[in-house]
mmCIF file of the N, C-alpha and C atoms, coordinates in Angstrom:
data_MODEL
# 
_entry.id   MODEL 
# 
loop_
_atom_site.group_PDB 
_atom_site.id 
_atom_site.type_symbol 
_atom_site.label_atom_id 
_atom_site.label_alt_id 
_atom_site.label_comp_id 
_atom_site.label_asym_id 
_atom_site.label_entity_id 
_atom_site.label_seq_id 
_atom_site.pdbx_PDB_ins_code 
_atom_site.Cartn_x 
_atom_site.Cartn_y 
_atom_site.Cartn_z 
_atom_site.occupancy 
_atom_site.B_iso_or_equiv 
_atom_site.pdbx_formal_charge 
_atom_site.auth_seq_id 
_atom_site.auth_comp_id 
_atom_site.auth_asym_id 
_atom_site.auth_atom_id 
_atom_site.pdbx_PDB_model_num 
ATOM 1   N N  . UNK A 1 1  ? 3.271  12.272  -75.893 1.00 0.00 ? 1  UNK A N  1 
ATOM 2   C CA . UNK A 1 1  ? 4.588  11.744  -76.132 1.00 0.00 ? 1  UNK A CA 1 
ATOM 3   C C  . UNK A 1 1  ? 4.797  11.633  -77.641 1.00 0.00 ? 1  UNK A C  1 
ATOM 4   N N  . UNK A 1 2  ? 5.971  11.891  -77.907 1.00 0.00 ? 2  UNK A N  1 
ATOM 5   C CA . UNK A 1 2  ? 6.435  11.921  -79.477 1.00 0.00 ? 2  UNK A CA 1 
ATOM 6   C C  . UNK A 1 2  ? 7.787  10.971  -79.408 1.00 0.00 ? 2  UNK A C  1 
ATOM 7   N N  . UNK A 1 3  ? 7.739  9.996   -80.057 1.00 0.00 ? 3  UNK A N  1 
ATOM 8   C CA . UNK A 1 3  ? 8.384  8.976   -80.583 1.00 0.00 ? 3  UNK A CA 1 
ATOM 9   C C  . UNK A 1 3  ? 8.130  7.178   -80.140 1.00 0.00 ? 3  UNK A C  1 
ATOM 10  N N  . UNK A 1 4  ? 9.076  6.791   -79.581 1.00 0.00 ? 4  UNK A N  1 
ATOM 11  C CA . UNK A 1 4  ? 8.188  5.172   -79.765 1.00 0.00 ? 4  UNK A CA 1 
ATOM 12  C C  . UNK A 1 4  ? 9.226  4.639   -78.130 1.00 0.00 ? 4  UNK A C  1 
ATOM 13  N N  . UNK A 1 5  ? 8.254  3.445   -77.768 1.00 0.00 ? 5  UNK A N  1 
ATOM 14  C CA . UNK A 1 5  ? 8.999  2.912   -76.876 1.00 0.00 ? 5  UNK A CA 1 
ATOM 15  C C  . UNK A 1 5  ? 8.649  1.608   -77.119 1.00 0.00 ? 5  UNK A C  1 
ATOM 16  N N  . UNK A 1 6  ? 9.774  0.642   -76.689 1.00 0.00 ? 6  UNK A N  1 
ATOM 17  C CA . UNK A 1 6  ? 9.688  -0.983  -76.939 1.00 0.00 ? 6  UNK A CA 1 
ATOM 18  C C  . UNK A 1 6  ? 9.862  -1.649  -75.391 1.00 0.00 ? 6  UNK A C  1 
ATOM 19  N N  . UNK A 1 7  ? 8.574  -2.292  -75.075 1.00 0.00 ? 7  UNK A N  1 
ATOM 20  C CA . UNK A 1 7  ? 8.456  -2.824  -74.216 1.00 0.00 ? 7  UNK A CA 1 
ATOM 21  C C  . UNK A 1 7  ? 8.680  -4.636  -74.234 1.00 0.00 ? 7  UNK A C  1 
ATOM 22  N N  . UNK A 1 8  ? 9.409  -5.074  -73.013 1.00 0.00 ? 8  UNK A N  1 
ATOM 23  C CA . UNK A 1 8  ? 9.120  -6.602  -72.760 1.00 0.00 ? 8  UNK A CA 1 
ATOM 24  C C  . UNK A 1 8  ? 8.317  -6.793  -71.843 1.00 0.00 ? 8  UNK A C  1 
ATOM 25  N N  . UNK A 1 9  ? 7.571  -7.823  -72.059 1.00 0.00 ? 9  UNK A N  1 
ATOM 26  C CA . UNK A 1 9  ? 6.722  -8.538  -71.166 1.00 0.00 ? 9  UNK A CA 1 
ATOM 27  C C  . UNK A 1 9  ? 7.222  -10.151 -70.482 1.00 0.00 ? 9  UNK A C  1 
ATOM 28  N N  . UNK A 1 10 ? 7.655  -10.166 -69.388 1.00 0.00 ? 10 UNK A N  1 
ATOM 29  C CA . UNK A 1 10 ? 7.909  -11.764 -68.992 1.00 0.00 ? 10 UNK A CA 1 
ATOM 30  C C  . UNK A 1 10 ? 7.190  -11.794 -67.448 1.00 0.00 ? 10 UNK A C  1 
ATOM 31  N N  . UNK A 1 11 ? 6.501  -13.139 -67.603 1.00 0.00 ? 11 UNK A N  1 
ATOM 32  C CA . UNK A 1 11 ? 5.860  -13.730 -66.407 1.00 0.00 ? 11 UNK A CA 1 
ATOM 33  C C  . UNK A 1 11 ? 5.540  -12.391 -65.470 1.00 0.00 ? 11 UNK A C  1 
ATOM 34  N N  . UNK A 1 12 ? 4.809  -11.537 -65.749 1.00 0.00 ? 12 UNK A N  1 
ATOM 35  C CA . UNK A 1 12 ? 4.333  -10.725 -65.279 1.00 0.00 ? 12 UNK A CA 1 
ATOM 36  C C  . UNK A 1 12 ? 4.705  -9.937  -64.821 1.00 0.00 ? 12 UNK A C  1 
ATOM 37  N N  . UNK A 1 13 ? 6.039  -9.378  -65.461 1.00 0.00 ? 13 UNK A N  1 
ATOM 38  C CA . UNK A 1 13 ? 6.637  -8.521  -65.224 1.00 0.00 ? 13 UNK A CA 1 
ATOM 39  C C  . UNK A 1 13 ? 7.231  -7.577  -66.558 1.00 0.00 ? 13 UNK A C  1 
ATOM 40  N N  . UNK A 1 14 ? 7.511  -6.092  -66.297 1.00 0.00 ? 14 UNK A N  1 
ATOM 41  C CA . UNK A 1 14 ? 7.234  -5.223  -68.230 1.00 0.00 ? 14 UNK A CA 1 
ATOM 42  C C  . UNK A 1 14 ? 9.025  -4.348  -67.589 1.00 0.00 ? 14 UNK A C  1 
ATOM 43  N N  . UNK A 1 15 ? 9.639  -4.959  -68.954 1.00 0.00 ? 15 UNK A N  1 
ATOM 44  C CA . UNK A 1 15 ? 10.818 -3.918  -69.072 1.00 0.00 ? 15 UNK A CA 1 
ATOM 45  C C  . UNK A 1 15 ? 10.781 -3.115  -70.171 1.00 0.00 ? 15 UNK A C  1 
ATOM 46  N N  . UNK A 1 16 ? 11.763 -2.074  -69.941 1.00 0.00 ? 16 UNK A N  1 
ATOM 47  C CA . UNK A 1 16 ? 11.735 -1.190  -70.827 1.00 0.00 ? 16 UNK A CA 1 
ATOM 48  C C  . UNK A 1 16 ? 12.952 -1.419  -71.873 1.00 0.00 ? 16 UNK A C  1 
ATOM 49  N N  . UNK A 1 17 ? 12.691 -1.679  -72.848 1.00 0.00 ? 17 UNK A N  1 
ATOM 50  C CA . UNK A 1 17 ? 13.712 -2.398  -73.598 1.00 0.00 ? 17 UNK A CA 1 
ATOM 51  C C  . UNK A 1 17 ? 14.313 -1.345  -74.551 1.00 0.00 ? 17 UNK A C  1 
ATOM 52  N N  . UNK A 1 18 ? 13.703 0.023   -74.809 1.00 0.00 ? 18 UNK A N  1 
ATOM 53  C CA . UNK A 1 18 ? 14.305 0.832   -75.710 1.00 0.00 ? 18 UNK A CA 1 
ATOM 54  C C  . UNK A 1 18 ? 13.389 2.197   -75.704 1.00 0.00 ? 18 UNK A C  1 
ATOM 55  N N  . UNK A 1 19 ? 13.876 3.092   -75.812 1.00 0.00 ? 19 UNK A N  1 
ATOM 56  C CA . UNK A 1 19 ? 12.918 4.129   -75.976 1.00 0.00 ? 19 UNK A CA 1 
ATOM 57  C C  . UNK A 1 19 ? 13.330 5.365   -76.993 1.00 0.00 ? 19 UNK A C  1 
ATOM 58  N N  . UNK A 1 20 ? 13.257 6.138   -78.081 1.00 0.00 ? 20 UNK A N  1 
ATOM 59  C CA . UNK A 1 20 ? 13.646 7.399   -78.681 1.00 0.00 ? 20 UNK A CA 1 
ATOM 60  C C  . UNK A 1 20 ? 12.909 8.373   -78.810 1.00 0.00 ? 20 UNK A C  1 
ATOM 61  N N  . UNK A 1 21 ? 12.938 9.317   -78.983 1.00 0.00 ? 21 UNK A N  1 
ATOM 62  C CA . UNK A 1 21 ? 12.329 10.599  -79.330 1.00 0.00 ? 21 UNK A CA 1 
ATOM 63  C C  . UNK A 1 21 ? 12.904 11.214  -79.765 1.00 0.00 ? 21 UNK A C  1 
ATOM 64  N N  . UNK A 1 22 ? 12.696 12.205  -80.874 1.00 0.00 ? 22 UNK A N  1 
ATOM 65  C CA . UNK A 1 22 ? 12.922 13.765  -81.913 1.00 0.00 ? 22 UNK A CA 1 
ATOM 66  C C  . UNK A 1 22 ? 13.103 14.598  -80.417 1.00 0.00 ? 22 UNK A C  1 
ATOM 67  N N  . UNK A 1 23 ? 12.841 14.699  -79.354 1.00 0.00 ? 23 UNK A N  1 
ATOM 68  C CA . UNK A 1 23 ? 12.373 15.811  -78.510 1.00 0.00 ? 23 UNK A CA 1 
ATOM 69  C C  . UNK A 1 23 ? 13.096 15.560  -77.045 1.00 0.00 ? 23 UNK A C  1 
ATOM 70  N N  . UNK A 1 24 ? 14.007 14.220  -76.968 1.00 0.00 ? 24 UNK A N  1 
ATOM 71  C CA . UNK A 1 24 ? 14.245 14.019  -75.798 1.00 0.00 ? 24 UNK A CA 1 
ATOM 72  C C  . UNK A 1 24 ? 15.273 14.564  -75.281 1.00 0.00 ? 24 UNK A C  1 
ATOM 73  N N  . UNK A 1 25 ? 15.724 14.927  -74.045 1.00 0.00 ? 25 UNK A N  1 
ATOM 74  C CA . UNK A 1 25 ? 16.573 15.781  -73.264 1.00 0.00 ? 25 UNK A CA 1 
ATOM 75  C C  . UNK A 1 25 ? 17.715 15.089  -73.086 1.00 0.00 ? 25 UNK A C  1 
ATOM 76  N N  . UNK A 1 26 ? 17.722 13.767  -73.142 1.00 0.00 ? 26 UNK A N  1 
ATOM 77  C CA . UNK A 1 26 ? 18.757 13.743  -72.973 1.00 0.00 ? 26 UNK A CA 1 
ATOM 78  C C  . UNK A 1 26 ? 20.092 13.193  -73.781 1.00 0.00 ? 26 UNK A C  1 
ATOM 79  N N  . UNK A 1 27 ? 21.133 14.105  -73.708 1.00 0.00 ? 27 UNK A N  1 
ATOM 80  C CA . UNK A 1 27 ? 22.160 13.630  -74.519 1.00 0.00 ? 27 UNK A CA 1 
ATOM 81  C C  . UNK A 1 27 ? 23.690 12.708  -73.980 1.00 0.00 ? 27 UNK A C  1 
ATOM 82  N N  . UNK A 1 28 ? 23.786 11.841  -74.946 1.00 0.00 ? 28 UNK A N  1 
ATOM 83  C CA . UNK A 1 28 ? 24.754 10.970  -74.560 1.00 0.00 ? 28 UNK A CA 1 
ATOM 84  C C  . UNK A 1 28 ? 25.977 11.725  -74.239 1.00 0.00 ? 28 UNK A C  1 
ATOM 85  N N  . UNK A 1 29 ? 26.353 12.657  -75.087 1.00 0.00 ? 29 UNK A N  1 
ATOM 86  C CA . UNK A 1 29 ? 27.786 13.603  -74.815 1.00 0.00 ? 29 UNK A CA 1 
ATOM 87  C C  . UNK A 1 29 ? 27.980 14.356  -73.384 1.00 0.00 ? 29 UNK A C  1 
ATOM 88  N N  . UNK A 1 30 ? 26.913 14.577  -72.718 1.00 0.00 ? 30 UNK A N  1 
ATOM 89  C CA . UNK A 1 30 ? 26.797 15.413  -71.849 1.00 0.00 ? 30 UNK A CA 1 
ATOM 90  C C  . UNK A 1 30 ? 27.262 14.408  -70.767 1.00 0.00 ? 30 UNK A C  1 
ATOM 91  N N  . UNK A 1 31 ? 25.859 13.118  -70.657 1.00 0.00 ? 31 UNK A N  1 
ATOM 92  C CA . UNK A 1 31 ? 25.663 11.978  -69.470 1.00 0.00 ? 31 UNK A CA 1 
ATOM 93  C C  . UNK A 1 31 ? 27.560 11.445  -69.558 1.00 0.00 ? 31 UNK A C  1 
ATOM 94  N N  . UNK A 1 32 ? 28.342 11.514  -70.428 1.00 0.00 ? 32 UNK A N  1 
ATOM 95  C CA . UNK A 1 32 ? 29.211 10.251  -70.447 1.00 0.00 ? 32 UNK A CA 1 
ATOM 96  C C  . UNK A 1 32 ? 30.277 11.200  -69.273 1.00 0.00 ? 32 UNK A C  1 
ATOM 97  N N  . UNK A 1 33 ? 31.428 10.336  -68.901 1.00 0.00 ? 33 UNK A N  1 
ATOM 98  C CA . UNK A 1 33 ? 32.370 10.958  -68.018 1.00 0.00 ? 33 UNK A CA 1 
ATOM 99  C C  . UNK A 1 33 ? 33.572 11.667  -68.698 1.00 0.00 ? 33 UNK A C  1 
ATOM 100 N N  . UNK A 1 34 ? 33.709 11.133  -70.001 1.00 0.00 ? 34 UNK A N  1 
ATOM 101 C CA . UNK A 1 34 ? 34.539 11.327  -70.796 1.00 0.00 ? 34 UNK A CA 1 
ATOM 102 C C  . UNK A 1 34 ? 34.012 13.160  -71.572 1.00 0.00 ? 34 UNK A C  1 
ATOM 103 N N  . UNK A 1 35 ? 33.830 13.964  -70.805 1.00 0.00 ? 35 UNK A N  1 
ATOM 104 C CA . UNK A 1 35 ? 33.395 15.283  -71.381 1.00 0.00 ? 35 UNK A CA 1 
ATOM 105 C C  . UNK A 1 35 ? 33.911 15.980  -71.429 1.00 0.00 ? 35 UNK A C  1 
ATOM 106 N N  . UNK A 1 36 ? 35.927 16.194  -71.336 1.00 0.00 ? 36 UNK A N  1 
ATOM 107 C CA . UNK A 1 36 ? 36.696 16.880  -71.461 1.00 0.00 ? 36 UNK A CA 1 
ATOM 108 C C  . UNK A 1 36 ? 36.834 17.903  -70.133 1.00 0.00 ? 36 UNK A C  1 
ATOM 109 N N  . UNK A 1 37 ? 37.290 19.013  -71.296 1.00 0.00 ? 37 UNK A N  1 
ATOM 110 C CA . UNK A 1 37 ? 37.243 20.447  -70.078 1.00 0.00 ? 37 UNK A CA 1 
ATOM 111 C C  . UNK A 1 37 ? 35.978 20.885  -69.116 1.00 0.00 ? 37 UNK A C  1 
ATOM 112 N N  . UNK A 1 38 ? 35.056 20.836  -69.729 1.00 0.00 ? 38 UNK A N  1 
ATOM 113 C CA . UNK A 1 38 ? 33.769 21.003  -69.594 1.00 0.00 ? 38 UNK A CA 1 
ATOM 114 C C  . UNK A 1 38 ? 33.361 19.985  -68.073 1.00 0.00 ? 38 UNK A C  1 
ATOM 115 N N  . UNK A 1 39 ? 34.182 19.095  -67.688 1.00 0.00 ? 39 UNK A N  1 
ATOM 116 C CA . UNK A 1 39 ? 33.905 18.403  -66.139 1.00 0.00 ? 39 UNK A CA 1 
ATOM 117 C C  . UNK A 1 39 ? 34.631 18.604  -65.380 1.00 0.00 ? 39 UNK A C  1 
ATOM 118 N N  . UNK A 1 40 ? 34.714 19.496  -64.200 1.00 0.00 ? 40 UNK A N  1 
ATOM 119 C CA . UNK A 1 40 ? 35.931 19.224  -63.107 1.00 0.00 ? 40 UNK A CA 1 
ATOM 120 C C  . UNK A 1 40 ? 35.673 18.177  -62.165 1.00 0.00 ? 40 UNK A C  1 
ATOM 121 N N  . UNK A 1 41 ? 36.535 17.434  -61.627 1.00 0.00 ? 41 UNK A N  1 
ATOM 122 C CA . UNK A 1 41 ? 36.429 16.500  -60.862 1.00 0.00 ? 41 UNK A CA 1 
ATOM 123 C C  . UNK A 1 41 ? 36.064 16.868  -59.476 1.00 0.00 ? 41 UNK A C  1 
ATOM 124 N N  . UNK A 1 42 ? 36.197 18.362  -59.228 1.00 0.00 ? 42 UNK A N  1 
ATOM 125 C CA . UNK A 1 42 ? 36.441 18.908  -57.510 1.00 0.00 ? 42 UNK A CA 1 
ATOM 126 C C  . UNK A 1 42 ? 34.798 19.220  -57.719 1.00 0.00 ? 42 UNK A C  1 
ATOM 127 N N  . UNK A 1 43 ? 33.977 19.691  -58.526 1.00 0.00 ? 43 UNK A N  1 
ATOM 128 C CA . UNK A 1 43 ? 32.874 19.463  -58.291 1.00 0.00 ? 43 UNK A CA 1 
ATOM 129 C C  . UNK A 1 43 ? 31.890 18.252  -57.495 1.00 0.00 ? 43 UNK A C  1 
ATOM 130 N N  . UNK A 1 44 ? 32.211 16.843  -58.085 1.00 0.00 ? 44 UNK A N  1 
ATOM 131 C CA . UNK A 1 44 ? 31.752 16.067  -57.396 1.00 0.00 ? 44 UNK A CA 1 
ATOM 132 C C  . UNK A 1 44 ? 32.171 15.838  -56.547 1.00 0.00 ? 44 UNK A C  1 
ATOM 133 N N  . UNK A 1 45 ? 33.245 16.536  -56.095 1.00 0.00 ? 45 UNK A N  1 
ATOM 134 C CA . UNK A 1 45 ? 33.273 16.178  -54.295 1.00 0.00 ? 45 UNK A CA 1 
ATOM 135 C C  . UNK A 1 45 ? 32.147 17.170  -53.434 1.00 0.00 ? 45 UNK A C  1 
ATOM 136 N N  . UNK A 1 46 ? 31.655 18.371  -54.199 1.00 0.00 ? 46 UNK A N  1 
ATOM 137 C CA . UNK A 1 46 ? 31.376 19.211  -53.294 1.00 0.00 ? 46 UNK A CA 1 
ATOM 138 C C  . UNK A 1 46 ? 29.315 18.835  -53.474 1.00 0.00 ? 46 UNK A C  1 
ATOM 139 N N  . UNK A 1 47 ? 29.658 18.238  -54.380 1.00 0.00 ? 47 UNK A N  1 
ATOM 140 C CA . UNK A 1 47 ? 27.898 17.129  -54.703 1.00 0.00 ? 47 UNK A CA 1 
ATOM 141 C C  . UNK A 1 47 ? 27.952 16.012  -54.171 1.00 0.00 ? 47 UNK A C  1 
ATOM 142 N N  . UNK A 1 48 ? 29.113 15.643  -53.549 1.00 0.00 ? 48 UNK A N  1 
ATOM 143 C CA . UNK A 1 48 ? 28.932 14.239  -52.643 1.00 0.00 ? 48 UNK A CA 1 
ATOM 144 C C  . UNK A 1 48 ? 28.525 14.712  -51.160 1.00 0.00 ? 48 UNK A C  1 
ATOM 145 N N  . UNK A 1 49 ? 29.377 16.051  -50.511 1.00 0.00 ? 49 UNK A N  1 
ATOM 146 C CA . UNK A 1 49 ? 28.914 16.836  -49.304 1.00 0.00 ? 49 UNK A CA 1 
ATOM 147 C C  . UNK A 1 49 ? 27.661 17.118  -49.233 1.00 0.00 ? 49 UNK A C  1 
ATOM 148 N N  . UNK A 1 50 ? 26.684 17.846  -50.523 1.00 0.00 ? 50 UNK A N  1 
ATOM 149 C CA . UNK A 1 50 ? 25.386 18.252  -50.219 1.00 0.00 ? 50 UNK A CA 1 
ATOM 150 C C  . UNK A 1 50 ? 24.810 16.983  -49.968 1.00 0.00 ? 50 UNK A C  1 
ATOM 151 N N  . UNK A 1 51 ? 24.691 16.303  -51.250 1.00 0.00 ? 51 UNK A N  1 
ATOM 152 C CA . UNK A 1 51 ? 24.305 14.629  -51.038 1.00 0.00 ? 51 UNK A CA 1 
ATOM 153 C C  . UNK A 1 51 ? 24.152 14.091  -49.512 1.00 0.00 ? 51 UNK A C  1 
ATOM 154 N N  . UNK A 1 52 ? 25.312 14.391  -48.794 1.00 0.00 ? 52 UNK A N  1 
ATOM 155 C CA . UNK A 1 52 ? 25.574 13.521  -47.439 1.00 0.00 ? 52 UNK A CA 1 
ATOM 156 C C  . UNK A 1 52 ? 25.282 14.001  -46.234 1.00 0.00 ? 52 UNK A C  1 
ATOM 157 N N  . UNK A 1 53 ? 24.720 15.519  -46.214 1.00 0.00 ? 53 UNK A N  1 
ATOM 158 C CA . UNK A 1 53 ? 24.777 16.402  -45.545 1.00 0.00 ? 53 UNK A CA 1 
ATOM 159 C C  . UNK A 1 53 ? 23.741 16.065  -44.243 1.00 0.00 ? 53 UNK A C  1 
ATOM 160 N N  . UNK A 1 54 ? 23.054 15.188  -44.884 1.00 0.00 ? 54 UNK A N  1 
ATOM 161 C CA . UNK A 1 54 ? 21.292 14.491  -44.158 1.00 0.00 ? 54 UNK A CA 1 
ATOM 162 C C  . UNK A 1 54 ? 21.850 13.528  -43.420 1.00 0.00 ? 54 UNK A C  1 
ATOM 163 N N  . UNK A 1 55 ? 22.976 12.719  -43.603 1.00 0.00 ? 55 UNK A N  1 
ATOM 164 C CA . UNK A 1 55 ? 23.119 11.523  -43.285 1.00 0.00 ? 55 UNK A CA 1 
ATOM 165 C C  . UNK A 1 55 ? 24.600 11.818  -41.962 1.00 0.00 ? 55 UNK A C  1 
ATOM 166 N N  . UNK A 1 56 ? 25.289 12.926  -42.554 1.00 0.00 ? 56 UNK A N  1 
ATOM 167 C CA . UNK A 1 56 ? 26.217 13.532  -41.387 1.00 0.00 ? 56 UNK A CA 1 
ATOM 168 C C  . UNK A 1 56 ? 25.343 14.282  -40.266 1.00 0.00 ? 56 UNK A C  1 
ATOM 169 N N  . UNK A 1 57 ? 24.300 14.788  -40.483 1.00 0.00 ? 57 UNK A N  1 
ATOM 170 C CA . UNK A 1 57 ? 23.611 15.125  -39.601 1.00 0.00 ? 57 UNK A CA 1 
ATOM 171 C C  . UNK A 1 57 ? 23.103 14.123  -38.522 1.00 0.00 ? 57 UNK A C  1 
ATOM 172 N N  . UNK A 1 58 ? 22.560 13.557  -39.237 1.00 0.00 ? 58 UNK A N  1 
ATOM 173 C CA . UNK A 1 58 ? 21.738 12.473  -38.243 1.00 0.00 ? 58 UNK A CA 1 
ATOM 174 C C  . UNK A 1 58 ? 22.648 11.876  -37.598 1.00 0.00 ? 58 UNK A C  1 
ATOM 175 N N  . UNK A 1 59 ? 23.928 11.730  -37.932 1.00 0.00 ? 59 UNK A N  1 
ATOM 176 C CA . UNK A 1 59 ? 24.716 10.401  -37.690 1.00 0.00 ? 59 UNK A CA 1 
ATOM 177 C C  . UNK A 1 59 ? 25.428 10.697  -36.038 1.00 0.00 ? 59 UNK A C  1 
ATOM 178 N N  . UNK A 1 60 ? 25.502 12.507  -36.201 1.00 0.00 ? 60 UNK A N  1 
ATOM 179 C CA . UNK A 1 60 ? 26.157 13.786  -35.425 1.00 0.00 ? 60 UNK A CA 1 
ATOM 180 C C  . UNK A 1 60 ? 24.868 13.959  -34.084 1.00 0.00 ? 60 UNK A C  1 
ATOM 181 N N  . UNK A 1 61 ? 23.796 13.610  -34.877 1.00 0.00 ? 61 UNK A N  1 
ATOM 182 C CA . UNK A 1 61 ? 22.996 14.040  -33.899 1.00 0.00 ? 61 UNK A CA 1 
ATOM 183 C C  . UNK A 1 61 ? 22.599 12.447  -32.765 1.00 0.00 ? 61 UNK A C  1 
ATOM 184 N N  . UNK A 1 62 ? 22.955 11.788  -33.420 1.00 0.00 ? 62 UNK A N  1 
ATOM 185 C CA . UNK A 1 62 ? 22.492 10.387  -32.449 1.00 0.00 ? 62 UNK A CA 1 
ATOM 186 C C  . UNK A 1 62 ? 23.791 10.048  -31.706 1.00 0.00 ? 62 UNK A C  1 
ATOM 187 N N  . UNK A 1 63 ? 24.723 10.546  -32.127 1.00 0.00 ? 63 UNK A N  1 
ATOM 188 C CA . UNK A 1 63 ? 26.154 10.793  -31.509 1.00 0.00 ? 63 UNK A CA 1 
ATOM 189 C C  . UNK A 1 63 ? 26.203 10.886  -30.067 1.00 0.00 ? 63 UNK A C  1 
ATOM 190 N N  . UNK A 1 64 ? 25.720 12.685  -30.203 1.00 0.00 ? 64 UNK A N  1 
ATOM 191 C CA . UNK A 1 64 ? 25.226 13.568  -29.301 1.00 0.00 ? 64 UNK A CA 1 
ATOM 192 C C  . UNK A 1 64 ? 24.280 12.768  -28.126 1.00 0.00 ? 64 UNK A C  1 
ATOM 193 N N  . UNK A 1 65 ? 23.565 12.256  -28.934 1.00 0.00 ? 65 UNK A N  1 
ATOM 194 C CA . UNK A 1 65 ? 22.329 11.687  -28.029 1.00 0.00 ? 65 UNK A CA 1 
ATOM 195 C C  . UNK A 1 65 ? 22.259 10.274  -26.957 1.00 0.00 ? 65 UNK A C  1 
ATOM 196 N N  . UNK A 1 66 ? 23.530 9.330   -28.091 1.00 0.00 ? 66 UNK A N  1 
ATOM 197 C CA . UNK A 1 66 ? 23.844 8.270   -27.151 1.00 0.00 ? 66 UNK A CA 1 
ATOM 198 C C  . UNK A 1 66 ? 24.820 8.015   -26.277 1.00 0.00 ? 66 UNK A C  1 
ATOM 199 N N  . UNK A 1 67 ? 25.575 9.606   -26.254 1.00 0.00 ? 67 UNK A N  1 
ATOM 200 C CA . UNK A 1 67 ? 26.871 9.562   -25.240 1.00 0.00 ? 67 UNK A CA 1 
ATOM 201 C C  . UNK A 1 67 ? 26.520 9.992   -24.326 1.00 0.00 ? 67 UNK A C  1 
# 
């Protein structure tokens, strides 16, 4: 690992209070919602379908099963 991380310690429990790196992946411009042209909104509908796809299944299949 290359750069530093700042840890808390309370009653036996460790947060992560800060972390940076020269090398890290990830960028604030990208993560924020505010990213212009570059985000369509109809995308995350079609990442909420894959997302749910496990849970419409099952839901379809116990359907099936308790009627």
């Amino acid at each position: 690992m290359t750069g530093s991380v700042k840890l808390g310690l309370y009653k036996g429990n460790i947060k992560v209070l800060s972390r940076q790196s020269p090398y890290s992946l990830y960028q604030p411009k990208l993560a924020a919602f505010t990213m212009g042209s570059d985000y369509d909104q109809k995308d995350a509908g079609g990442f909420i379908r894959i997302l749910g796809l496990p849970a419409r299944s099952q839901a379809k299949l116990k359907q099936e099963i308790f009627s």
